[in-house]
C-alpha positions as CSV (number, residue, x, y, z in Angstrom):
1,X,55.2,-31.4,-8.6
2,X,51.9,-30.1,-7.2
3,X,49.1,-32.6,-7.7
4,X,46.6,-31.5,-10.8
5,X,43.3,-30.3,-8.9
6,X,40.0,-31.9,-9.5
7,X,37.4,-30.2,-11.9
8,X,33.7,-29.7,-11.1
9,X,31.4,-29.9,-14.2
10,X,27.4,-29.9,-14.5
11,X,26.9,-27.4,-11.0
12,X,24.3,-25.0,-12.5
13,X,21.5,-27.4,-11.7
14,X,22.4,-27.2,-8.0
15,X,22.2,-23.5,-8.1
16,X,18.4,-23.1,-9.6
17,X,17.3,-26.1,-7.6
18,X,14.7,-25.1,-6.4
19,X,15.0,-26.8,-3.0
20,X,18.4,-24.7,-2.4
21,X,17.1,-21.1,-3.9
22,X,14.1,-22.0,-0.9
23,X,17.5,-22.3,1.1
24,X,19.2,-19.6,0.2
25,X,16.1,-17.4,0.8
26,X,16.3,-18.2,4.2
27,X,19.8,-17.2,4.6
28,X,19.2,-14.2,3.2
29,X,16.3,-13.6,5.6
30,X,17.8,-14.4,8.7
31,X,21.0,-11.5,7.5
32,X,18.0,-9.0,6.8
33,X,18.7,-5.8,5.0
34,X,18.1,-3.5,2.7
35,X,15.9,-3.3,-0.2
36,X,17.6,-3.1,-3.8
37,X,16.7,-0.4,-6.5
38,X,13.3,-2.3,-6.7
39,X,12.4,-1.7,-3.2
40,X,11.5,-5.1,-2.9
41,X,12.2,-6.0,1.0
42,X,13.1,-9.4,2.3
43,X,9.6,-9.4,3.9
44,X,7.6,-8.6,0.9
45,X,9.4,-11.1,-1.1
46,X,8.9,-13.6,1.5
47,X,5.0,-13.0,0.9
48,X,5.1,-14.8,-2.6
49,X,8.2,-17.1,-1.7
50,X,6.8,-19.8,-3.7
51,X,6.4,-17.5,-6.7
52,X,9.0,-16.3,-6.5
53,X,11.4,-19.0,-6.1
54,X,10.0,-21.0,-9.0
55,X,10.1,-18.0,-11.3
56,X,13.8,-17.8,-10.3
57,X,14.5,-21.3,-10.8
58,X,12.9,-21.1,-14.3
59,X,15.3,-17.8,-15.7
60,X,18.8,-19.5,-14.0
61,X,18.1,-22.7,-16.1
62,X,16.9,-20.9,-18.7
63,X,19.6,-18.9,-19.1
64,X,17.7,-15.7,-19.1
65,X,18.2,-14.4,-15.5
66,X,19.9,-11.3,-15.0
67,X,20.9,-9.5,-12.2
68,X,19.4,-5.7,-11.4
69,X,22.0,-3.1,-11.4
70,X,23.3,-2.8,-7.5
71,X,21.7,0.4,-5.5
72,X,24.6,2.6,-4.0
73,X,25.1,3.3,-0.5
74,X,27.9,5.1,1.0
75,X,29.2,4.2,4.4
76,X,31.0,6.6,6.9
77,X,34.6,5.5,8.0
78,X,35.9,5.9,10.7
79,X,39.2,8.4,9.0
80,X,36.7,10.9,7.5
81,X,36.4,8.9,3.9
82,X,33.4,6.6,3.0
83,X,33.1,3.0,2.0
84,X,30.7,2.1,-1.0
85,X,28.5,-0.6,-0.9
86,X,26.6,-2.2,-3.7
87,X,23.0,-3.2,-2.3
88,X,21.7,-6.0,-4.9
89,X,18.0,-6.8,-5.1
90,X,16.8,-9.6,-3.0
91,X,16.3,-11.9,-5.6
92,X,19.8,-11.6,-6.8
93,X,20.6,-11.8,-3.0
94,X,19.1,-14.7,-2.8
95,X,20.8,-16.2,-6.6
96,X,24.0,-15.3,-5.2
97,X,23.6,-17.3,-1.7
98,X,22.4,-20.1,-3.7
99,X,25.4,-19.8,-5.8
100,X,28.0,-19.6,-2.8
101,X,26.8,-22.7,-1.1
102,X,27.5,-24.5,-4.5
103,X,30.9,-22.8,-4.5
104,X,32.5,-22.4,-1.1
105,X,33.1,-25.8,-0.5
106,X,35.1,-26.6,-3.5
107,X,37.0,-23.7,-2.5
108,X,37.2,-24.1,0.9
109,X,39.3,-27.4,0.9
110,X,42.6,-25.9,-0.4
111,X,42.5,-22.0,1.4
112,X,45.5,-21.1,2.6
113,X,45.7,-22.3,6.8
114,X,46.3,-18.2,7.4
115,X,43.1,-16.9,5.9
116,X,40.9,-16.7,8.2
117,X,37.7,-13.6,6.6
118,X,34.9,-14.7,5.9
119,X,35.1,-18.6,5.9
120,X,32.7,-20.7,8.0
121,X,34.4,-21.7,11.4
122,X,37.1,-19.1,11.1
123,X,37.0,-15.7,12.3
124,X,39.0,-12.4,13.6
125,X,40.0,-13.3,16.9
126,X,41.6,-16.4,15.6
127,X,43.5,-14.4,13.1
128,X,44.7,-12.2,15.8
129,X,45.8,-14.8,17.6
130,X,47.3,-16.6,14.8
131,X,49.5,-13.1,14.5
132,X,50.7,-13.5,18.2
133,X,52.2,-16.9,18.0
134,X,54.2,-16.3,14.8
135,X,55.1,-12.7,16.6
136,X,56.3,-14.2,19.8
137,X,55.8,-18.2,19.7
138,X,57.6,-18.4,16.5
139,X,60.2,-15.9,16.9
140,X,58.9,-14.1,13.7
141,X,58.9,-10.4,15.8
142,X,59.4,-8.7,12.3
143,X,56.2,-7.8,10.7
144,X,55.0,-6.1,7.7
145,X,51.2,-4.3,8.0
146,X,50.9,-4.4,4.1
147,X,47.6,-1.9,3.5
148,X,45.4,-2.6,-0.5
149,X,44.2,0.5,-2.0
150,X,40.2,-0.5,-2.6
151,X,41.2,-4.3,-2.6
152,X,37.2,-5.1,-3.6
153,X,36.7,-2.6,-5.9
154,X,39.9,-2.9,-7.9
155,X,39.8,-6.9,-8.8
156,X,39.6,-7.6,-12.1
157,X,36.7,-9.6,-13.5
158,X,38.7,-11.2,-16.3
159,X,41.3,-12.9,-13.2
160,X,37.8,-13.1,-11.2
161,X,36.4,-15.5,-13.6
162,X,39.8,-17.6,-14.3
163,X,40.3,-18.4,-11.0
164,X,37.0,-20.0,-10.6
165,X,37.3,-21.7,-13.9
166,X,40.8,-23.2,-12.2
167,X,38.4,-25.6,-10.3
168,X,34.7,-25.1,-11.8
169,X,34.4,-25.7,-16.2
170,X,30.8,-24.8,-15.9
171,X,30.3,-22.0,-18.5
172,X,26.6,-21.6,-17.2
173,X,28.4,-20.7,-14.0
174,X,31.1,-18.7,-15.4
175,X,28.5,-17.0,-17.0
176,X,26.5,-16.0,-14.1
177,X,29.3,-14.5,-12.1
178,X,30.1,-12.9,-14.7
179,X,26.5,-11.3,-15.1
180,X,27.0,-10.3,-11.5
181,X,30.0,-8.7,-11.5
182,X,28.7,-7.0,-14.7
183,X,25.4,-5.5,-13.6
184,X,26.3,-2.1,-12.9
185,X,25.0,0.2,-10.3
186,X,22.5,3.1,-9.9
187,X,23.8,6.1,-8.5
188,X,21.3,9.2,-8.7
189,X,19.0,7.2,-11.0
190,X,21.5,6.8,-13.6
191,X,22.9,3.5,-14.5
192,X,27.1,2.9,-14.3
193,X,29.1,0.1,-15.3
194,X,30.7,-2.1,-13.4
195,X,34.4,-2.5,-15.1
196,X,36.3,-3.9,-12.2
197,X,35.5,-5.3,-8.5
198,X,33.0,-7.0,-6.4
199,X,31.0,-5.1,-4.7
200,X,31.0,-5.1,-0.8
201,X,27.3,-5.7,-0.1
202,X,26.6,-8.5,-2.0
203,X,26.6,-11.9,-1.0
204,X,29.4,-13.8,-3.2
205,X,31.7,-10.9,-3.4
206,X,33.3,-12.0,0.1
207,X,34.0,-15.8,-1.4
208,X,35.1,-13.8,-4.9
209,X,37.8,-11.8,-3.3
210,X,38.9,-15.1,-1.1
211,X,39.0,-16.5,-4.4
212,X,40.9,-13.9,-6.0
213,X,43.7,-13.6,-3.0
214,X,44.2,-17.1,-3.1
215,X,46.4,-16.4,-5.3
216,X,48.8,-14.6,-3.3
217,X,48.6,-16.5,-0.6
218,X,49.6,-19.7,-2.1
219,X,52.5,-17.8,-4.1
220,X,53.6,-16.9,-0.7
221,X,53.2,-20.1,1.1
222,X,55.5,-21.5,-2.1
223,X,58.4,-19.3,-0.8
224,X,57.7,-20.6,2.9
225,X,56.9,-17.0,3.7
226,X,54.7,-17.0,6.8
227,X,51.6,-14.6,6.5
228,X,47.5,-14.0,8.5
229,X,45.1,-12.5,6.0
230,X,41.9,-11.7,6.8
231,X,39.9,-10.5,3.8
232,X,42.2,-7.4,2.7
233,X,43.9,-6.8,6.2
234,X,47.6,-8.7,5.5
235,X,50.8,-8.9,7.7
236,X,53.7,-10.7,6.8
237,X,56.4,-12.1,9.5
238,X,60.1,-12.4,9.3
239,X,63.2,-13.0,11.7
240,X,64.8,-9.6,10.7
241,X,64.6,-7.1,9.2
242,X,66.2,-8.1,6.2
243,X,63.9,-10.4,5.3
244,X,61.4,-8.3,6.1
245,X,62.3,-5.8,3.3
246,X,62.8,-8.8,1.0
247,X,59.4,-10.4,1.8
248,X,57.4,-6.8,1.3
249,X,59.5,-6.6,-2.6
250,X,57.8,-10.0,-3.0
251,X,54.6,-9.4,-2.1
252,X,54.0,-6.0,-4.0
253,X,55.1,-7.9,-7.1
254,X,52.7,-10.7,-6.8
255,X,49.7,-8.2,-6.4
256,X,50.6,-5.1,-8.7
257,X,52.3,-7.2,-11.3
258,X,50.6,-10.8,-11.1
259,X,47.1,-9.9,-9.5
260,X,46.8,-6.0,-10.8
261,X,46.0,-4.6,-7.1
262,X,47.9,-1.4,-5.8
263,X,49.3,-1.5,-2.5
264,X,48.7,1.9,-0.4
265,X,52.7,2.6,0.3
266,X,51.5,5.6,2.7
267,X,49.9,2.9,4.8
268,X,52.4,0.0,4.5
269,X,54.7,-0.3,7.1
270,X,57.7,-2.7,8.6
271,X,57.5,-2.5,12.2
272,X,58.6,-5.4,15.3
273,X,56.7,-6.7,18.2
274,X,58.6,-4.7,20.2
275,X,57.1,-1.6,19.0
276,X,53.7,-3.3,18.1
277,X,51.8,-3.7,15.3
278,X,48.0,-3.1,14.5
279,X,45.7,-5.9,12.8
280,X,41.5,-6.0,13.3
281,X,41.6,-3.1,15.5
282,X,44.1,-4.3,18.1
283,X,47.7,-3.7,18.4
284,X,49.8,-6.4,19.3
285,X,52.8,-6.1,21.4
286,X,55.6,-7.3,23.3
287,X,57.6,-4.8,24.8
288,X,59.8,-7.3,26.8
289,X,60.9,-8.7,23.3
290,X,63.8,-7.1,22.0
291,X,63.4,-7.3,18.0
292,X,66.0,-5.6,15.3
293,X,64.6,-2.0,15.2
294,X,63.2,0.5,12.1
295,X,61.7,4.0,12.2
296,X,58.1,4.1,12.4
297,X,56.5,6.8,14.4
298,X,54.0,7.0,16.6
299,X,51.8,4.0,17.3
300,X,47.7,4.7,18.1
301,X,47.4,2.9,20.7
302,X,44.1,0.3,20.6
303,X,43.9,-2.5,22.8
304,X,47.3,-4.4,23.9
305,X,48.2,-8.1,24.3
306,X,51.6,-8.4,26.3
């Protein structure tokens, strides 16, 4: 029987402490950035810090904070499509680095080993090489590339806010995520709700989604299924093919039926080391193992690891 986690109460006082919204401001500085739909740059805020931090303080305890709706900015991709970012004003920039310092650590002491995006000490090229040694170290040469459709805009807020309330029975905190994720966003000067996901561009949304995916990890780890996720990039290992199949059935229910995601089945593939697989922009191959095969067209070829 799992052991029952421990629950954090009473956290909202950290959050409009003055001392860490000073903290958080600085954070915030050093990343930079755009100005929200106020205009209000990092610099100019800076100019009245003091003023500005107490007055923040004051509305988060108070209760009467609220979050200005996000400014939209679209992104180029690289496959002709466009990625939409949510620019939040910096003084909800800075609520919502104050915020993640109070979260992330209760968080971070039960992540799955595998996740490795966004997480203090962690990063891509471990992931990568994390990949490799279950690839070829661990004999797990069969690999699924399993692709989200719009991972952080799809999550929904209701599982948003239950899995934070699995560890955190602060309703003050509750309450402001849910204010965040609620805030809506300006597109053309006209104001749009925000019914589902968290918005890549602001500061918590990258802990959020870890949050979120947890899930799925951990359902996975339960069935000894061996996985690397970084953020919404997933692979899943296997000794054959088989399995392989069997794994990919299991994961598409756990995150359209448990987690209400959509897996992109277009971009979702089974492939081997032997014919390579792509993760954070490198393919990974092996072409002196020989795995069990399966028809998967022509691979792009990025940067190799042999």
């Amino acid at each position: 029987m799992q052991e029952k986690e421990m629950k954090y109460y009473s956290l909202i006082d950290k959050v409009y402490s003055e001392k860490n919204l000073l903290k958080a401001y600085h954070r915030v500085n050093s990343n930079r950035g755009a100005p929200g739909i106020d205009g209000v740059t990092v610099k100019s805020f800076g100019e009245k810090l003091l003023e500005e931090i107490e007055r923040l303080s004051e509305e988060v305890k108070s209760g009467e904070y609220m979050p200005m709706p996000l400014r939209r900015v679209e992104i180029p991709k690289g496959n002709g499509e466009t990625r939409q970012l949510g620019i939040p004003a910096v003084r909800d920039r800075v609520v919502q680095q104050s915020l993640k310092e109070v979260l992330e650590p209760i968080f971070e002491e039960r992540f799955h080993p595998s996740s490795y995006g966004y997480r203090k000490g962690r990063n891509a090229w471990q992931a990568v090489e994390k990949a490799k040694a279950f690839a070829s170290k661990y004999g797990l040469c069969n690999v699924v590339e399993l692709d989200l459709s719009k991972c952080f805009d799809t999550l929904d807020h209701e599982k948003i806010i239950d899995s934070v309330a699995e560890r955190v029975s602060d309703g003050k905190i509750l309450k402001l995520i849910r204010a965040m994720l609620k805030s809506g966003v300006m597109e053309d000067g006209v104001w749009k709700a925000t019914e589902t996901g968290s918005p890549q561009g602001g500061v918590i949304s990258p802990l959020l989604a870890n949050i979120y995916l947890d899930e799925f990890d951990q359902k996975m780890k339960a069935r000894g299924i061996r996985i690397v996720r970084y953020a919404d990039d997933i692979l899943i290992f296997s000794k054959t093919q088989e399995e392989a199949r069997e794994f990919l059935a299991i994961a598409i229910n756990i995150l359209e039926i448990d987690m209400k995601l959509k897996v992109n089945r277009n971009k979702t593939r089974i492939t081997t080391l032997e014919e390579g697989f792509h993760f954070l922009g490198f393919e990974i191959v092996n072409i002196n193992r020989k795995c069990e095969k399966t028809s998967i067209g022509n691979v792009e070829k990025h940067q190799r690891f042999l």
